[in-house]
N, C-alpha and C positions, 0 to 999 in steps of 0.2 A: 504493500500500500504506500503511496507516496505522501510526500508532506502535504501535500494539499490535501488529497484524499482523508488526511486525517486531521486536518484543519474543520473540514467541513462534516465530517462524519460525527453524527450527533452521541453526547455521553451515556454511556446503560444507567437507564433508569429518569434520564432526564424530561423536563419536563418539554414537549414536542412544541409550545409553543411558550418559551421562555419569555422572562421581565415583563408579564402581564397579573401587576401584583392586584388588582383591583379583581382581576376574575378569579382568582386563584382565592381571595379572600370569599368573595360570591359564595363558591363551592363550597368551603370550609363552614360558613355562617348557615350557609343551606340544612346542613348536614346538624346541625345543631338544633339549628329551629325544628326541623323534622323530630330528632328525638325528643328536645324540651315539649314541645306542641301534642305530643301524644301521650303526657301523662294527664293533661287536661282536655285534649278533644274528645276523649271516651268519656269522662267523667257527664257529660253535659248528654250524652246517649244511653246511660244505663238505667233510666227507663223504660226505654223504648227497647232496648237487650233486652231486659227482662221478661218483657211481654211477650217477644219472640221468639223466645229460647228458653222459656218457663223457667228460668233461675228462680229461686227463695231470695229474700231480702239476703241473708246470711250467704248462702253460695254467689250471689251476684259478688261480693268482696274480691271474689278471686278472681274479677276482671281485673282490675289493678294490679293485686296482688300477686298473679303470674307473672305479668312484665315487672314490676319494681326488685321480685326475687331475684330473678334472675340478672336483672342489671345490676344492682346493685352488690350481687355474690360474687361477679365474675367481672366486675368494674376494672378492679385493680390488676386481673390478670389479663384484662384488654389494652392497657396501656405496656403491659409486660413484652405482649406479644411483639404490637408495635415496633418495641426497641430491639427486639431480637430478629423479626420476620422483615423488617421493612414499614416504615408508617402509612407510607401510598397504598401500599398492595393489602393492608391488616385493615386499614380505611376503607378501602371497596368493596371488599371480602362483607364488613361490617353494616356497609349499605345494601350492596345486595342481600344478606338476609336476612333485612329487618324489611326490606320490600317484597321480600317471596313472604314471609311470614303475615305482613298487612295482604297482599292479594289473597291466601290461604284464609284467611280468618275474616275477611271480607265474604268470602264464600259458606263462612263453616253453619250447618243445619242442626248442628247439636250442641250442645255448651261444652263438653269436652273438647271438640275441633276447636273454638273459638279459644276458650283457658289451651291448650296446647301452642295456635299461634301464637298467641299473649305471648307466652315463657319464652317460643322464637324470637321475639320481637324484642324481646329483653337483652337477649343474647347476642341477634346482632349490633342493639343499640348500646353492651357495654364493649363492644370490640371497636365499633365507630366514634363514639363520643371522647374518648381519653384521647385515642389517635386524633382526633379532629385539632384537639387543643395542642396536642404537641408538635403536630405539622407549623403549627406559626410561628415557634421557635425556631423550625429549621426553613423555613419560605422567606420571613422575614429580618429585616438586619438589626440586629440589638440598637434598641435607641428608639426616636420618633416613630419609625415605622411601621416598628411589631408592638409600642403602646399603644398605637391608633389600631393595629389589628385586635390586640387582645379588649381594648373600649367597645370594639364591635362586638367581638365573642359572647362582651360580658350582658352588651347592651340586648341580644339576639336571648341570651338566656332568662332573662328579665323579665322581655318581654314576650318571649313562646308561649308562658301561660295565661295572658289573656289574649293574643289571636289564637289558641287553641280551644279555648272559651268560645268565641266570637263564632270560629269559624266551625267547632263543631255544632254549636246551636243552630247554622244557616243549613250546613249540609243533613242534620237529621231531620228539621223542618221540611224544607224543600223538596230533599232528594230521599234521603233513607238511612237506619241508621249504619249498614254497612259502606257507605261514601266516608266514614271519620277514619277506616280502614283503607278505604279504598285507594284516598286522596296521595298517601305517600307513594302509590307505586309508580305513578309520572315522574315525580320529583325523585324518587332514589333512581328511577334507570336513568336520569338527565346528568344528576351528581353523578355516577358511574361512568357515564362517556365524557363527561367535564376535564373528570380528574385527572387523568394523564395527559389530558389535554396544555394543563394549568399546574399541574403538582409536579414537583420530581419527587424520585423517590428518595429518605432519608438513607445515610447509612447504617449499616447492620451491626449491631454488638452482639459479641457473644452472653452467651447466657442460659438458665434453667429456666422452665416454665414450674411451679407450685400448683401442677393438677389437681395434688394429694387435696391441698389447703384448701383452693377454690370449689371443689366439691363436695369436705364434708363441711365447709363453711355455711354452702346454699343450703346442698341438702337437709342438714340440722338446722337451719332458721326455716328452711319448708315442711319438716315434721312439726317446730314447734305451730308455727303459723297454723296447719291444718288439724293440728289438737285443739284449740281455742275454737275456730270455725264447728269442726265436730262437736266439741260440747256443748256449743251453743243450740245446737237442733238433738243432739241425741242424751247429752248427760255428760255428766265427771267421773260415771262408771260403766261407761260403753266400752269395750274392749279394744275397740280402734282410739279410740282417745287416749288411754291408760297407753298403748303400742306406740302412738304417735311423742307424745311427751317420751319414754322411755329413748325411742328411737334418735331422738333430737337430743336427750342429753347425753347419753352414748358418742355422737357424731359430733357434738360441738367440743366433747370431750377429747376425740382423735384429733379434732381439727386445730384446740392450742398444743397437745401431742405434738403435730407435725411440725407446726410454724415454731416449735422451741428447739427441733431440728434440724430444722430445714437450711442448705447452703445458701438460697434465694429466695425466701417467705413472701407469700405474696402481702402477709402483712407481717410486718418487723413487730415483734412483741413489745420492743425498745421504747416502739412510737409512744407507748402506755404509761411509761415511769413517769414521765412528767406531766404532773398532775395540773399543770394548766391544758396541755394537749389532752390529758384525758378527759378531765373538766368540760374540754368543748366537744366532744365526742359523746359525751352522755346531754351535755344541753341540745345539741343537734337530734339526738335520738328522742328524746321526751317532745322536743317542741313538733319534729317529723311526725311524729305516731300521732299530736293532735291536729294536726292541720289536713292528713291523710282523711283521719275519722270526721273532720268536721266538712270538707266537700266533699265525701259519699252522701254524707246522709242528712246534709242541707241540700244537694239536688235533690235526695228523695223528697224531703218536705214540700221545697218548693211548686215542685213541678208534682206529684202525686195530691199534698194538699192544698197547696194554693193553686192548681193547675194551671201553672205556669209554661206557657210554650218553650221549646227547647231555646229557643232564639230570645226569648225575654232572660231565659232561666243564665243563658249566655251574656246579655248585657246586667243581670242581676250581680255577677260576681265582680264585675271589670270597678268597681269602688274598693273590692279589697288591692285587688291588683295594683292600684294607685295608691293604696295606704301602703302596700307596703315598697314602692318605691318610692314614694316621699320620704319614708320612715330612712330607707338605705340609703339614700342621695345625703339628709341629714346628718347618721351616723359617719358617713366616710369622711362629712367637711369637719363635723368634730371631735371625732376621734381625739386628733394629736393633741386637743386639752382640754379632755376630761378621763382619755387612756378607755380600753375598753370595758372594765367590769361595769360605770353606770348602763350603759346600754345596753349590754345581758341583762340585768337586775330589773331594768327599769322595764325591757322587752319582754322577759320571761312574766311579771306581773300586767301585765297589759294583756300581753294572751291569757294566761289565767283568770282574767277578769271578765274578756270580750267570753271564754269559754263560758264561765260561771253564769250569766248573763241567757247562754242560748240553753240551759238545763231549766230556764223558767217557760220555754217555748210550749204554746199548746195549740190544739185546733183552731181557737179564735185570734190567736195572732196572724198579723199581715207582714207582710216584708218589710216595712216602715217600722213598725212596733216592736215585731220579733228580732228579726232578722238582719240590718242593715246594721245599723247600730252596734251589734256585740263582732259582728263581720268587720266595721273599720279598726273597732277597738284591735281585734285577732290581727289582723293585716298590717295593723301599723303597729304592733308589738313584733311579729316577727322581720317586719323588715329594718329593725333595729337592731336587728340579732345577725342577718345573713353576713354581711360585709364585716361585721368586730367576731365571728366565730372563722371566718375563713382568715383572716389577719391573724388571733392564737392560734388557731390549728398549727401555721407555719412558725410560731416564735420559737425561736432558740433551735431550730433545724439546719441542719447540715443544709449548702444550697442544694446539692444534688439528692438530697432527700425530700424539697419541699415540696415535688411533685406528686411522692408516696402521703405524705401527710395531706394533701389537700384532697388528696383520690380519697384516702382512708373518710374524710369527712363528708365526701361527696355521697359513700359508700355507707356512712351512719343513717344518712337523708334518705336512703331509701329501703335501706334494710328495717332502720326503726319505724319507717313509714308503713310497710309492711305486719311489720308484731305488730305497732299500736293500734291499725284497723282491725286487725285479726281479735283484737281482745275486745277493742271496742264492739266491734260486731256479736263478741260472744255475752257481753253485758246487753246489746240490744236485742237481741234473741231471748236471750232468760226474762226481760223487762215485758216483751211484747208476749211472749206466749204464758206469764201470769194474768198478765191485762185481758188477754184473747177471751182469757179461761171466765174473769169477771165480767166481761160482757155478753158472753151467751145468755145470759139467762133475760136480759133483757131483748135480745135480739129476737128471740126465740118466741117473745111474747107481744111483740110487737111487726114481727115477720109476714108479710104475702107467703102465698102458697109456693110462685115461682123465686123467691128469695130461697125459700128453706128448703128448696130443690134442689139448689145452684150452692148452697152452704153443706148440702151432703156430697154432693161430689166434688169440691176441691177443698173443704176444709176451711176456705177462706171467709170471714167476715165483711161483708158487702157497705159501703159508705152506708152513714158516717161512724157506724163502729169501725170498720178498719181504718180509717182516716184517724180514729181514738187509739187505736193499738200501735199504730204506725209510731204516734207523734211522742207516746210516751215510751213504747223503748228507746226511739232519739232523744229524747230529755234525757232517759235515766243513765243511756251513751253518753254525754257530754259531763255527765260525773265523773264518769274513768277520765275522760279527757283533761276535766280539770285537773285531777291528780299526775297525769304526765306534764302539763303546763310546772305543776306545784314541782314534781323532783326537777326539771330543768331548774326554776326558781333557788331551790336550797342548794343545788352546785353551783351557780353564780354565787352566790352569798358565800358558801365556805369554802367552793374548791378554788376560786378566780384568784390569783393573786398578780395577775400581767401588771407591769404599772407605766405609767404613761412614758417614763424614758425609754421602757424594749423598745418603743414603736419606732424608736430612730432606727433600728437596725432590722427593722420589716419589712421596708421598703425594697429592697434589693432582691430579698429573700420571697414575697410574696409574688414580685412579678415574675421568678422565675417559674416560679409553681403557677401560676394564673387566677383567671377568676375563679370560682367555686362556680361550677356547672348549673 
């Protein structure tokens, strides 16, 4: 080959249509909003699943629930891959199957196919997400132009969950509720022909993948999770319930087993000693599990008893969405002086309050009275938390570990999202089938012929008794929730000890790690 030939003969892995950093961020942001957008565009359809696919209150949980497990178990081992496989090729891989999995579960006819893609969708979206974020470190040149990349990443993750609000409410209205599924397989096969377009590929480190870890991690948070779910409909002495708890603590067991072995843990046990890092680990967990619990089963409310159209039920949220970027734009500009424990403190009691507030909810409240209200409090308590828990997470971390610390956090956010619905649902379920059990007798004496017809074969309670059973296992729900608000609360209080001088040395350190996803 001659010097020219090899002048002009393009690098392996390069990206085929180089210095086009504006489409190269496109792809990258794309790829982001897709996964941010789909922990909320379902949430605004899961009545209309329901209906469809005859879920229980209690089993609908595991629409969520499948995609959060799984992203969030195998989060940290999608950013692993990344660095060992290539970040382009772990990125596409990652879009493609989180678009076969939406086309798959856009189709699916029984709630198992649909909870099956979920967990795909999970899977591909923790192989795509970490990679996504790490590709701007290597696309862009340290300084101005990869903080203006990473202001977009952060700004896109922001704001994914109220156009996934938005836009799931237009396409279940409109169109159906499988279009919230549908929507991403355009947009992943486009990101897929973009990227090599626009990306090069990073290069390859050597390394071990922590299969051991990321598996019995998920799978024991998925036994515990489906122990709580089960008890909720069968008991605390159903023999799969007793199996599933047994089996979760056996697995979580081999799982610090491993990681206290392991030559490359997908999570370093180290990250745990310091108890401002762990601190914000368990605040992120507690405040995750109420936020998860509190939009499930505020769209129930809304749209079941206020019958709320998907698309009202969509612009009903986008106030919290504002509260809590008002609340994070606030904390970021005052951080450097006031240091971050007021704004845990002050955060974690404001969602404890706006919670406290939706356990007084009943049939005769309206959106205005009930609901709005304990929603801005909730909204703007946690977004005084997001921006000062991703800041400790990273304090006092090695740089080239603040990537693991910021994943590990990323990783609490949906794990704990996870458990806390899982329990919360299992208190909503005990709440509603005592209530069920007290309203028969009036039902029953006040019934048509064709009501007590329609109550023998599906068991169900027909308005406005089940609109009475609905609203008060949600009340008696938002108890547990308060009490996860409340432990966030008492580890701001006694584990926080950051104080406002670390922060000089966070800066450097945070932006290598990124926003919080």
């Amino acid at each position: 080959m001659t010097s020219s030939q090899l002048a002009t003969s393009p690098i392996p892995g390069a990206a085929l249509r180089e210095g086009r950093s504006g489409m190269a961020l496109l792809v990258i942001a794309a790829c982001q909003l897709m996964v941010v957008l789909d922990a909320t565009i379902v949430n605004i359809a899961l009545p209309r699943i329901q209906t469809a696919l005859s879920f229980s209150t209690t089993d609908l949980s595991w629409v969520l629930s499948a995609y959060t497990l799984t992203f969030g178990g195998l989060l940290l081992l999608g950013g692993r891959a990344g660095d060992i496989l290539g970040r382009r090729r772990v990125f596409m891989t990652g879009i493609l199957l989180f678009t076969l999995a939406s086309l798959l579960g856009g189709f699916a006819q029984e709630p198992w196919q649909l909870l099956a893609a979920r967990a795909l969708q999970g899977v591909g979206g923790a192989i795509a997400s970490p990679t996504s974020l790490a590709l701007i470190t290597t696309t862009f040149a340290e300084g101005p132009e990869r903080n203006r990349a990473f202001g977009v990443f952060a700004a896109v993750s922001a704001g994914g969950g109220a156009i996934g609000l938005l836009t799931g409410g237009m396409l279940t209205e409109w169109l159906d509720w499988r279009w919230v599924l549908f929507v991403n397989v355009p947009i992943g096969v486009l990101i897929a022909v973009l990227a090599p377009l626009y990306i090069s590929e990073s290069e390859r480190h050597p390394g071990h993948f922590d299969i051991a870890g990321a598996l019995t991690s998920t799978g024991g948070m998925a036994s515990l999770v489906y122990g709580f779910i089960r008890a909720s409909e069968d008991g605390w002495r159903d023999p799969l319930t007793i199996g599933s708890f047994a089996a979760a603590l056996v697995l979580l067991g081999l799982f610090v087993a491993v990681e206290a072995k392991a030559q490359e843990p997908i999570i370093p046990l180290r990250m745990f000693a310091d108890r401002n890092r762990a601190g914000t680990y368990l605040i992120m967990l507690g405040l995750a599990a109420a936020m998860f619990g509190m939009f499930f089963f505020i769209v129930q409310f809304i749209q079941n008893v206020l019958g709320f159209s998907p698309i009202r039920s969509g612009l009903g949220f986008l106030p919290v969405t504002a509260a809590i970027i008002t609340a994070a734009g606030l904390s970021q500009r005052f951080l450097p002086r006031f240091g971050p424990k007021p704004f845990m403190v002050t955060g974690a009691a404001l969602t404890g309050a706006g919670l406290t507030w939706l356990t007084f909810i009943t049939t005769g409240s309206s959106y205005l009275s009930g609901v709005l209200g304990p929603m801005l409090l909730f909204g703007f308590g946690m977004g005084l938390n997001f921006v000062t828990l991703t800041l400790t997470a990273v304090s006092g971390v090695a740089p080239q570990e603040a990537g693991a610390a910021s994943g590990l956090l990323n990783a609490s956010q949906q794990v704990g999202g996870s458990l806390g619905l899982s329990i919360l649902v299992t208190v909503f379920g005990s709440a509603s089938r005592h209530d069920a059990e007290r309203q028969v007798p009036a039902f029953m004496a006040r019934a048509d012929p064709g009501q007590l017809a329609a109550f023998k074969e599906t068991g169900r309670l027909p308005d406005p008794w089940g609109d009475h059973v609905l609203t008060q296992g949600i009340s008696t729900a938002f108890i547990a929730a308060v009490a996860m608000a409340g432990l966030a609360l008492a580890t701001a209080v006694l584990m926080i000890r950051v104080r406002k001088s670390d922060l000089d040395a966070l800066g450097g350190v945070a932006a290598k790690a990124g926003p919080a996803a």
